[in-house]
C-alpha positions in Angstrom: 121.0 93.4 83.7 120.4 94.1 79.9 120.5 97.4 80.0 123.8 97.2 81.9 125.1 95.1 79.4 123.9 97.5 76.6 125.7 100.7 78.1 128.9 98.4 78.8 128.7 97.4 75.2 128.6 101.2 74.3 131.2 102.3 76.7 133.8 99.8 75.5 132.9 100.5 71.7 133.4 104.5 72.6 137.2 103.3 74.0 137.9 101.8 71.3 136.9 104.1 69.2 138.6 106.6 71.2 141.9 104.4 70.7 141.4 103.8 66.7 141.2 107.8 66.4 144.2 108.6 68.2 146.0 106.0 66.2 145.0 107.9 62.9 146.9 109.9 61.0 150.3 109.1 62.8 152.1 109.8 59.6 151.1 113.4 59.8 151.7 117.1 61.1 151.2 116.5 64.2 150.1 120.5 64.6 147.7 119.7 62.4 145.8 117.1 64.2 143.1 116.8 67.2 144.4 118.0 70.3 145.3 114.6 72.3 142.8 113.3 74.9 144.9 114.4 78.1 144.0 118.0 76.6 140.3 118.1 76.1 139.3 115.4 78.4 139.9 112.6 80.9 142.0 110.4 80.1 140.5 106.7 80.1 143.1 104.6 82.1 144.1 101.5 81.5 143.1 100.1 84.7 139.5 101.7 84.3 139.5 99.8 80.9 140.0 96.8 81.7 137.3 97.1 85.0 134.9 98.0 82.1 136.3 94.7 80.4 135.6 92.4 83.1 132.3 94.2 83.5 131.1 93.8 80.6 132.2 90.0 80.7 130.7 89.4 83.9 127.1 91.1 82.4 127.2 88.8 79.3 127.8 85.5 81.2 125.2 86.5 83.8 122.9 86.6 80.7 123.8 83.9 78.9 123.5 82.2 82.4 120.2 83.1 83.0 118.7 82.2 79.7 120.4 78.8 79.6 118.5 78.9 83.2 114.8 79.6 81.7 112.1 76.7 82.8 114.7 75.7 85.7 112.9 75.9 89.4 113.4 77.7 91.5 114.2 80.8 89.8 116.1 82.4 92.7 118.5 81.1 94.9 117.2 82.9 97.8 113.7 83.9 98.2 113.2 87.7 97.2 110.1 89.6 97.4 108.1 91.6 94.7 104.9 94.0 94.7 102.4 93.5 92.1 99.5 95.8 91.5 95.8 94.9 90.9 92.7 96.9 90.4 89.1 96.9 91.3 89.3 92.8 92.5 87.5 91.9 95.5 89.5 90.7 98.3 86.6 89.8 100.6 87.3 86.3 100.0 91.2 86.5 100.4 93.8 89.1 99.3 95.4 87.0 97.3 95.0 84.6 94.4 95.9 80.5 95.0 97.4 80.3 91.6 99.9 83.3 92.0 100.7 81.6 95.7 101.8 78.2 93.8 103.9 80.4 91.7 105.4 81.7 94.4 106.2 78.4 95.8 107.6 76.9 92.6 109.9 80.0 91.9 111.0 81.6 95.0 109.8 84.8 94.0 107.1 86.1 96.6 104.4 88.5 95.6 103.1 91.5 97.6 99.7 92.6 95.7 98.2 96.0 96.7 94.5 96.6 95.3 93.4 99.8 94.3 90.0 100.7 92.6 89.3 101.8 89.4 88.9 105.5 89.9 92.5 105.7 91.5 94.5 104.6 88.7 95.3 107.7 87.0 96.4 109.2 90.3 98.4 106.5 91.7 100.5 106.1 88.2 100.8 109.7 88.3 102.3 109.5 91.7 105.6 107.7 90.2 105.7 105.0 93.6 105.2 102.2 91.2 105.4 98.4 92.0 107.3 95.8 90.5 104.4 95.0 87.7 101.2 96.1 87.7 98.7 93.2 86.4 95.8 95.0 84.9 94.9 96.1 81.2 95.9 99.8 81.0 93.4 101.9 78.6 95.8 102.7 75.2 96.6 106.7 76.5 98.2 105.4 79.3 99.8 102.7 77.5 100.9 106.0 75.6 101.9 107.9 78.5 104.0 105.5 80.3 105.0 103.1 77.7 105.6 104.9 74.0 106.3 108.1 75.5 107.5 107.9 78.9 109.6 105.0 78.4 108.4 103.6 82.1 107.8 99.7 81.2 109.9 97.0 79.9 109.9 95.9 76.4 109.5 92.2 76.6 111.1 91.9 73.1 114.3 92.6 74.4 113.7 89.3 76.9 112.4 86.7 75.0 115.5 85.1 74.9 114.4 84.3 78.9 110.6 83.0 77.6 110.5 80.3 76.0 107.3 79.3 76.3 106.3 82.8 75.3 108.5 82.5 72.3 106.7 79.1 71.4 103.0 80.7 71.8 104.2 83.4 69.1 105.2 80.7 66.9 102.1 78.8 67.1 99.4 81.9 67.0 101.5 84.7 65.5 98.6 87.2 66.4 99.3 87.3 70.0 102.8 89.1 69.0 100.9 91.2 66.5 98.1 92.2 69.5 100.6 92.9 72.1 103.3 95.1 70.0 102.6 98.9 70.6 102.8 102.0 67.6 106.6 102.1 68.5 107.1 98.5 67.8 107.5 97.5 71.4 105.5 95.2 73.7 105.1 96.5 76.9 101.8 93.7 78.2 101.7 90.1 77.6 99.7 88.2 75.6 96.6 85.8 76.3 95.4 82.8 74.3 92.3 80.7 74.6 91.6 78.1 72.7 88.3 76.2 74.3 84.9 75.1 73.3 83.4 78.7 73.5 86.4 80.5 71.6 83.5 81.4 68.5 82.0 84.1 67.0 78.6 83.2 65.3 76.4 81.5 67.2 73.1 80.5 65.5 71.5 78.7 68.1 68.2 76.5 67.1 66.0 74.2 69.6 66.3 71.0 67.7 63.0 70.3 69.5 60.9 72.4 67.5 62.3 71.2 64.5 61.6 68.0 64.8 58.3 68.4 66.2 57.7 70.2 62.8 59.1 67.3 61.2 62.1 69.2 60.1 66.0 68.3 60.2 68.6 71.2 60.6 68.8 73.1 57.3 71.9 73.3 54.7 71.0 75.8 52.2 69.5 79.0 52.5 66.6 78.1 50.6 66.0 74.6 53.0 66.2 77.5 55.8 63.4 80.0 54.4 61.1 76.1 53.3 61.9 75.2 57.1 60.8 78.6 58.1 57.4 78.3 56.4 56.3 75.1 58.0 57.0 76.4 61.0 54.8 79.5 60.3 52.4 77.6 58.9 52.5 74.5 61.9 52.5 76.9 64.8 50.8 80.0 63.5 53.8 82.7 63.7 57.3 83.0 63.2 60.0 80.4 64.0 62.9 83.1 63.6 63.4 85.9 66.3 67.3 87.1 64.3 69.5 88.8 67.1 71.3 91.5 64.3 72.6 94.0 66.9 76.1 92.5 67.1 78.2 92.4 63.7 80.2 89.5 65.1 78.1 87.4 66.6 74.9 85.3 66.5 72.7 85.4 63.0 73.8 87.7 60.9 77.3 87.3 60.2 76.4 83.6 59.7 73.7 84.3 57.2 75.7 86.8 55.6 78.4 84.1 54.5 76.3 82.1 52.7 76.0 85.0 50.0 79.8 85.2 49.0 83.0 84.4 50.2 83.6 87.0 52.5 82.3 86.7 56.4 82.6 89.8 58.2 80.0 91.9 57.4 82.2 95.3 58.2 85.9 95.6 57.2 87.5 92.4 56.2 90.8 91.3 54.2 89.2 90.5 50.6 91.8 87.6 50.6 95.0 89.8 48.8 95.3 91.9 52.1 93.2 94.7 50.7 91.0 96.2 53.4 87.1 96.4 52.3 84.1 97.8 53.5 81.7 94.7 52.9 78.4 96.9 54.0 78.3 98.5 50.4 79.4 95.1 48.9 77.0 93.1 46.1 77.2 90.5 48.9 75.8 92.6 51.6 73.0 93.6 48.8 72.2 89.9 48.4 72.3 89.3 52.1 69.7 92.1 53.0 67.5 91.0 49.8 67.1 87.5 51.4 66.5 88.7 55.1 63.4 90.8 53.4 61.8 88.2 51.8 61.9 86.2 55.2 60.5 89.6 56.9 58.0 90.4 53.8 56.7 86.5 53.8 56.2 87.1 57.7 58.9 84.2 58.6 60.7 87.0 61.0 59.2 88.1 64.0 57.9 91.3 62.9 59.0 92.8 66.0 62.4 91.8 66.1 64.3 95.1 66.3 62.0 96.5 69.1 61.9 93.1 71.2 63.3 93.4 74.7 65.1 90.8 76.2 62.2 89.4 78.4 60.0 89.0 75.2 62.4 87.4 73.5 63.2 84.7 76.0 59.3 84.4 76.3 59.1 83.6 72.7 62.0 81.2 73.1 60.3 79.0 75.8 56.7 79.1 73.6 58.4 75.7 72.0 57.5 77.8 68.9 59.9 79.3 67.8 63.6 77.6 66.9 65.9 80.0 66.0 67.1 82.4 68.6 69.3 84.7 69.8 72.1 84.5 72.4 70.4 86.2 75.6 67.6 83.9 75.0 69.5 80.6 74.4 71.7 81.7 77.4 69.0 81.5 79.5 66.8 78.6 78.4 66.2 76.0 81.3 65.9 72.4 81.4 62.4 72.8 82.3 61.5 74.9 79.2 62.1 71.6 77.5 59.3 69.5 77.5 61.1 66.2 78.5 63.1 68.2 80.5 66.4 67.6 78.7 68.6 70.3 76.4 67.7 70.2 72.7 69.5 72.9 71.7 72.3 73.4 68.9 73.7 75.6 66.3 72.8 75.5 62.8 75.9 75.0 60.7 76.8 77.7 57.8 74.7 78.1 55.0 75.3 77.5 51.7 73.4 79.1 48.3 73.8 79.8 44.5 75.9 82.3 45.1 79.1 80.6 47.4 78.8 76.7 47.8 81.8 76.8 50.5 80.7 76.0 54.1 82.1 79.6 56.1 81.9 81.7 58.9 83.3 84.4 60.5 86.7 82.9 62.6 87.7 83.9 65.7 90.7 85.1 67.3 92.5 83.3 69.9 94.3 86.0 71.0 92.5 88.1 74.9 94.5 91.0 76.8 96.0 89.3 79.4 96.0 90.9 82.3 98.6 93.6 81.6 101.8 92.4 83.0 103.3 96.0 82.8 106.7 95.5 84.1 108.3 98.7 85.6 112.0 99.4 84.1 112.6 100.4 87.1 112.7 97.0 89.1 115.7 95.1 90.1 113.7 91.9 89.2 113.3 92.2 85.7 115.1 88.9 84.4 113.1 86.9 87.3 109.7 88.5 86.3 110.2 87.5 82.5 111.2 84.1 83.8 108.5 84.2 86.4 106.1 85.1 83.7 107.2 82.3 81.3 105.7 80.0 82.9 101.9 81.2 81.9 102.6 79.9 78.2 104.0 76.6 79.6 102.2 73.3 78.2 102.6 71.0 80.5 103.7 71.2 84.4 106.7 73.5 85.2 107.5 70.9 88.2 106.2 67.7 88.3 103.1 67.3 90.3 102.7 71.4 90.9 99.5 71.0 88.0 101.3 74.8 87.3 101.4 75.4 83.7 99.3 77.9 81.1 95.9 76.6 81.5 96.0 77.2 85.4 95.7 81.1 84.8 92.5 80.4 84.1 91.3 77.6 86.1 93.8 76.6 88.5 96.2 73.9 88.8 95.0 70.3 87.0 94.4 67.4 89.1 93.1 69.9 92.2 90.7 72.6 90.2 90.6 70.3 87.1 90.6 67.5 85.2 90.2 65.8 81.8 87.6 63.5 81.7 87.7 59.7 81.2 90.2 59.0 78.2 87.7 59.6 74.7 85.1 61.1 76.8 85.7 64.6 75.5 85.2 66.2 78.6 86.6 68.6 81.4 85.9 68.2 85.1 86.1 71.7 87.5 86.4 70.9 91.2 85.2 73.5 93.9 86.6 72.5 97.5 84.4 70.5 99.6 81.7 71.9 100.8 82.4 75.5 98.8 79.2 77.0 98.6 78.8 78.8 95.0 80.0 78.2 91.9 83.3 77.4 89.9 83.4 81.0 88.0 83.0 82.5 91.6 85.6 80.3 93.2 87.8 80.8 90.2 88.0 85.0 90.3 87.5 85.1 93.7 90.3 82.3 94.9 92.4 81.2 92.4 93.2 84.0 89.7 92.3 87.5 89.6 91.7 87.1 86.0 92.2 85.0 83.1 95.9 85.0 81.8 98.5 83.4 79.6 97.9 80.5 77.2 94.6 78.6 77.8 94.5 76.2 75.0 94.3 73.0 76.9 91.2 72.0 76.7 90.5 72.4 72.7 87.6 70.8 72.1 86.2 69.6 75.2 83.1 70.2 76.5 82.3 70.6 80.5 81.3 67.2 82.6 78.0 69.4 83.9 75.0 68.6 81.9 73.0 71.3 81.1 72.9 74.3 79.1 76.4 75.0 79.0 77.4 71.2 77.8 74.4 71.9 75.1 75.7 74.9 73.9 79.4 73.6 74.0 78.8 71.0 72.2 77.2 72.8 69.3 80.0 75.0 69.1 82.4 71.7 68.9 80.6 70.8 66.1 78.6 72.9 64.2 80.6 76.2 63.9 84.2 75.5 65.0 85.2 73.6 62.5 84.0 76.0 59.6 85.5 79.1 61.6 87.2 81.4 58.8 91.1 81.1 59.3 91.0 84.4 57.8 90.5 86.4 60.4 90.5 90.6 60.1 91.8 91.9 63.4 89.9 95.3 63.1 89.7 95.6 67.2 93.8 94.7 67.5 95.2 97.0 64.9 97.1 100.4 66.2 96.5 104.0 65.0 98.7 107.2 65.0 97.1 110.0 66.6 96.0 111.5 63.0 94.3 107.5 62.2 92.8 107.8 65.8 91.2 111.3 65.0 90.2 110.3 61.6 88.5 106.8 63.5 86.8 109.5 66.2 85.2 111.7 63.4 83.8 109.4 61.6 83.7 106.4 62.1 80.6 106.5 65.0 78.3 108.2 62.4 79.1 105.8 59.9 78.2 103.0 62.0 74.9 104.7 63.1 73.8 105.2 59.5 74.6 101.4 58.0 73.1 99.8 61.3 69.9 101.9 60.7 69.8 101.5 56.8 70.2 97.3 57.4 66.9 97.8 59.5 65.0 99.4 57.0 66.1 97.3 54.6 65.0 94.0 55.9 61.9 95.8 57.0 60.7 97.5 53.5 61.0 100.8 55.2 64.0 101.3 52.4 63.3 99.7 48.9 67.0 98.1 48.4 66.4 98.3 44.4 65.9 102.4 44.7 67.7 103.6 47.4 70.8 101.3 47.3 72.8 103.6 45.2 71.9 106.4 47.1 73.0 104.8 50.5 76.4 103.9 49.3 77.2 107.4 48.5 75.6 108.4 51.3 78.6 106.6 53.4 81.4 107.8 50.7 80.1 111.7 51.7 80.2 110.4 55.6 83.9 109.8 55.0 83.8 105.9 54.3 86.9 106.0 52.3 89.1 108.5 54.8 88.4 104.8 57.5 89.3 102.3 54.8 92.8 104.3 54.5 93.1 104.6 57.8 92.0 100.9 58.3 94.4 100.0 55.5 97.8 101.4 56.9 97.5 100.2 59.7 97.0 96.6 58.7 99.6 97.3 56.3 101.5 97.7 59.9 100.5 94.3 60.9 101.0 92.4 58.0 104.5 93.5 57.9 105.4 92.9 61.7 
């Protein structure tokens, strides 16, 4: 209906023009003017004038009427049907989803899903049969293709006037609009938000256990750390610390790396002005790797710990000798690798030193691709499906009693699939049906949702009902590194390139990342002396092309900033 309205808009602005030009001049030679309409073209009738006028009237109100409508159930007035496209989902279990047949129910709008598999993608959007939406995350040169080129999908901006919960999730975590606008400024895919007990980066997990049976609380400083790292050496005859440094962004090293300076992402970050820096050359990077070779040089690291495999390392993590691990190995730890049988297992909170005193860490971002929701401009349900839609960024029911609102595109409908705990309990609850044989994450992707969408922020802070290692782990996050999450968070996997950016990113960026990855490694080892070769590494990266990526990495988040 909008883009009816537009071109009636257009029409009646080229009549009028039309008139306003004819009017012109009337003072003049009239052989010296434009030929009159009735010679050069068709004449625009009164009658077919006023048509247009009504038109155009009837298009507005229908507008108006249908945002003043947005959050009122059911949408339609008669039940109509649309197709919806999903790829690679099993449909063993049931070819549809639970939570997208309440939907149905509440709105009036029926879905017809067709499931394709991966490998057929390109040829069935290729084919041009499309559906009404297709609820998948498209790679970015199809987004490309069909979206910034093609012009194939709506642009939810024009809508939002019908999403008012979306509008209201934009307001309250402005990266979600940020993440979902293309190069063009459009947004062709909606946006998905969780907000839950797990929503972290850094996750420096210790088994409390050993510490105490060392005698040893959890450390503060990064001097109590190395001391609590000795007695353990020295109490249980090797090292207590097996780092996991292969992810930038998660686990030890971004956590450690904080406590040097006031920066926490150990890559690209926002040095606080909205200047882009490359923090692996930075003096606080220096200090960083200075301070993980003393621990490997005094023997306080697993020597090992870059060749390790992941069935040593959870080896080592059930020895009860060691107490700071990694994430595979703390994912996997067992009740009965506890000696009383019962979790003891936490995350250290951040780190402080002589150089920064602040309590940091690397933040997270709320923001998750969300599906897709790639409407086709094509369908004649385009108003309904942005309504439809709305209702994944609702925060409480849609209809009383439904348990529909954001939080069950992720785990169904609360009061059926969930709960809340007792009041001041600070738990959740998940609910399999009777007598379902497997688990909740099973029931939920094979049953209820074909994957996690809209705004999942409801349960903030709560931990899961379950004992075990999940609740443990939960509930270090909920303490120990949530609240000291950086608010200033660098978005470098959401920011958009131009094709030049993108080339510059493909050419060097990969080499870079090789080098600095292998150069942290010899550092902490001894392999590289830091105090001879530092210079020599940092130009090292400026000949890779260091500086081409942080212009590349700065006009683009120029881009963001300014949206």
């Amino acid at each position: 209906m909008k883009k009816k309205l537009v071109a009636l808009i257009l029409t009646a602005a080229m009549v009028l023009s039309m008139s306003a030009c004819g009017a012109s001049g009337g003072g003049g030679n009239a052989s010296s003017q434009a030929p009159a309409p009735s010679e050069t073209q068709e004449a625009v009738s009164e009658e077919d004038s006023a048509a247009e006028t009504a038109d155009l009237e009837e298009a507005s109100a229908g507008t108006e009427a249908a945002a003043e409508n947005a959050g009122v159930y059911p949408i339609v007035e008669e039940p109509v049907t649309v197709t919806g496209l999903v790829v690679g989902k099993d449909t063993a279990t049931r070819s549809d989803r639970l939570v997208w047949n309440k939907v149905s129910e509440v709105t009036g709008i029926n879905i017809e899903w067709e499931v394709i598999d991966a490998d057929a993608l390109a040829t069935y959007l290729a084919g041009g049969d499309w559906p009404d939406f297709i609820h998948y995350n498209l790679d970015s040169s199809m987004v490309t293709d069909y979206g910034v080129v093609g012009g194939r999908f709506v642009n939810y901006l024009d809508y939002l006037d019908l999403m008012p919960n979306l509008v209201q999730t934009f307001e309250d975590y402005p990266i979600a609009k940020k993440a979902s606008m293309e190069i063009n400024g459009e947004m062709y895919s909606l946006p998905g938000i969780e907000v839950s007990a797990t929503t972290v980066k850094a996750r420096p997990y210790v088994r409390t256990d050993v510490l105490e049976a060392a005698g040893l609380s959890m450390p503060a400083t990064v001097e109590e750390f190395h001391d609590a790292l000795a007695v353990l050496k020295e109490k249980n005859g090797e090292a207590g610390f097996i780092p996991e440094l292969s992810n930038d962004e998660s686990y030890w090293g971004p956590m450690l790396f904080a406590a040097f300076g006031p920066l926490t992402n150990m890559n690209f970050d926002d040095d606080g002005t909205g200047k882009v820096v490359f923090n692996r050359t930075s003096e606080q990077m220096r200090l960083y790797l200075e301070y993980m070779n003393r621990l490997y040089e005094e023997g306080l690291i697993d020597q090992e710990y870059l060749t390790m495999d992941g069935t040593v390392r959870l080896d080592r993590a059930k020895s009860g000798k060691v107490a700071f691990i990694g994430g595979g190995e703390a994912n996997s730890l067992q009740a009965s690798d506890f000696t009383d049988g019962e979790f003891h297992l936490d995350c250290c909170p951040p780190l402080t030193s002589e150089y920064d005193s602040t309590q940091e860490i690397l933040g997270n971002s709320p923001y998750f691709p969300s599906g897709g929701f790639y409407m086709n401009a094509e369908s004649e349900y385009i108003e309904e499906l942005c309504r439809m839609f709305d209702i994944m960024y609702a925060t409480e029911e849609v209809v009383e009693g439904s348990g529909l609102y954001g939080e069950s595109f992720c785990y169904g409908m609360e009061g059926v699939d969930w709960d809340y705990g007792p009041e001041g309990s600070g738990v959740y609850v998940f609910h399999c049906p009777e007598k379902y044989d497997g688990s909740f994450t099973t029931y939920q992707y094979s049953e209820l949702i074909w994957e996690n969408a809209g705004r999942c922020d409801a349960l903030a802070g709560l931990v899961t009902e379950t004992e075990g290692n999940n609740r443990a782990r939960q509930q270090g996050f909920v303490k120990n590194v949530i609240p000291y999450q950086s608010d200033l968070y660098f978005p470098v996997d959401l920011l958009t390139f131009t094709e030049d950016e993108q080339y510059t990113l493909d050419n060097r960026l990969t080499d870079i990342k090789t080098y600095y990855k292998e150069m942290e490694g010899k550092f902490i080892t001894g392999v590289a002396d830091i105090e001879t070769e530092w210079d020599t590494y940092c130009k090292t990266l400026e000949q890779m092309g260091i500086n081409e990526v942080l212009e590349v990495y700065q006009a683009s988040y120029d881009r963001w900033n300014s949206q």
